[in-house]
N, C-alpha and C positions, 0 to 999 in steps of 0.2 A: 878290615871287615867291609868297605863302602868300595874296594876293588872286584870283592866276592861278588856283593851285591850288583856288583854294574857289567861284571862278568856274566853274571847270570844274563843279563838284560840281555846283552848282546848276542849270546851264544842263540837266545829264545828267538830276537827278532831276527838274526839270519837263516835261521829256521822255519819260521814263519815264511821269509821272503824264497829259499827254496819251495816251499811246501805249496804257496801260492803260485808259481813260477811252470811247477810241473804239472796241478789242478788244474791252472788257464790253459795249457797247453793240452793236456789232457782231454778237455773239454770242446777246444778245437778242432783235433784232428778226430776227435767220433761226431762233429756237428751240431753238438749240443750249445754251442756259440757261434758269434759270427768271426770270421775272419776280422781282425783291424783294419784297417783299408790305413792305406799309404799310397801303394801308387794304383791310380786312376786312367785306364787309358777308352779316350773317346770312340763310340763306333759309328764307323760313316753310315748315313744310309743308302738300303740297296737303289742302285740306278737302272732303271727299263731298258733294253737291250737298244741300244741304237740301231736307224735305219741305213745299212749298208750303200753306201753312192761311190764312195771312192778309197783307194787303199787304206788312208788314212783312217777311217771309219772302219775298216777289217780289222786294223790291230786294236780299235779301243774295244773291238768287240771279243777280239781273239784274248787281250788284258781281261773284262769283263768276265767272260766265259771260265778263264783262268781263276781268277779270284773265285767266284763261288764256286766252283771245284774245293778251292782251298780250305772254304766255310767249312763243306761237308768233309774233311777231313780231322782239322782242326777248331774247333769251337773258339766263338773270336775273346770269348772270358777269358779262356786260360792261362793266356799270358800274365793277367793281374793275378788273380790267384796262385800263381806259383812264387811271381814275385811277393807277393801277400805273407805268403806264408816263411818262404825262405826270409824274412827282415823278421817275422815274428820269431821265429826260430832262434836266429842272430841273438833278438834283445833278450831272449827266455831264456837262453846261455850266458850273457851277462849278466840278471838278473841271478840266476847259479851260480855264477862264479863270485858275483860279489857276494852273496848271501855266506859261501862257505867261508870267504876272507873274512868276513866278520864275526862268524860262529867263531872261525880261528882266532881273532884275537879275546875273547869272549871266553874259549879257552885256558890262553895261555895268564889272562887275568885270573882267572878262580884258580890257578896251580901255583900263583905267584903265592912266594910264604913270607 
């Protein structure tokens, strides 16, 4: 009977930990939360166009020029936010998978005779 009983328990709480697993996530990808932050990456600030004297000065201008090209292509967030999400992702599938290994054995206690 106290196999039943703790069958039950388990079967509930990996239940629960699915059901919360796919909620958070859920709740992520329409906005209605924030992303967890993990990885942080710093942004430099912009630098005023250097005064052209000598080649050397050309290429940090022609790098310069380059980079915010790049900006307007690419928004300099992006990169955190992908990785943001692809780790959230990761853990909310382990978070799944351990969840059903427990229902499972949660399971195979309440069948036990």
């Amino acid at each position: 009977m106290i196999t039943k009983i703790f069958g039950c328990v388990l079967l509930t709480a990996g239940l629960l930990i699915i059901f919360w697993a796919l909620y958070s996530s859920y709740n992520i990808f329409t906005a209605k939360s924030a992303i967890p932050s993990v990885f942080k990456i710093e942004i430099a600030q912009e630098t005023s166009l250097p005064q052209v004297n000598n080649s050397s000065d050309i290429q940090a201008m022609i790098e310069n020029t380059i980079s915010n090209q790049m900006k307007g292509l690419l928004p300099a967030d992006i990169l955190p936010k992908i990785l943001n999400l692809v780790a959230w992702s990761i853990f909310a599938g382990i978070l799944i998978f351990g969840g059903a290994q427990i229902s499972s054995i949660g399971i195979k206690l309440i069948k036990e005779k």
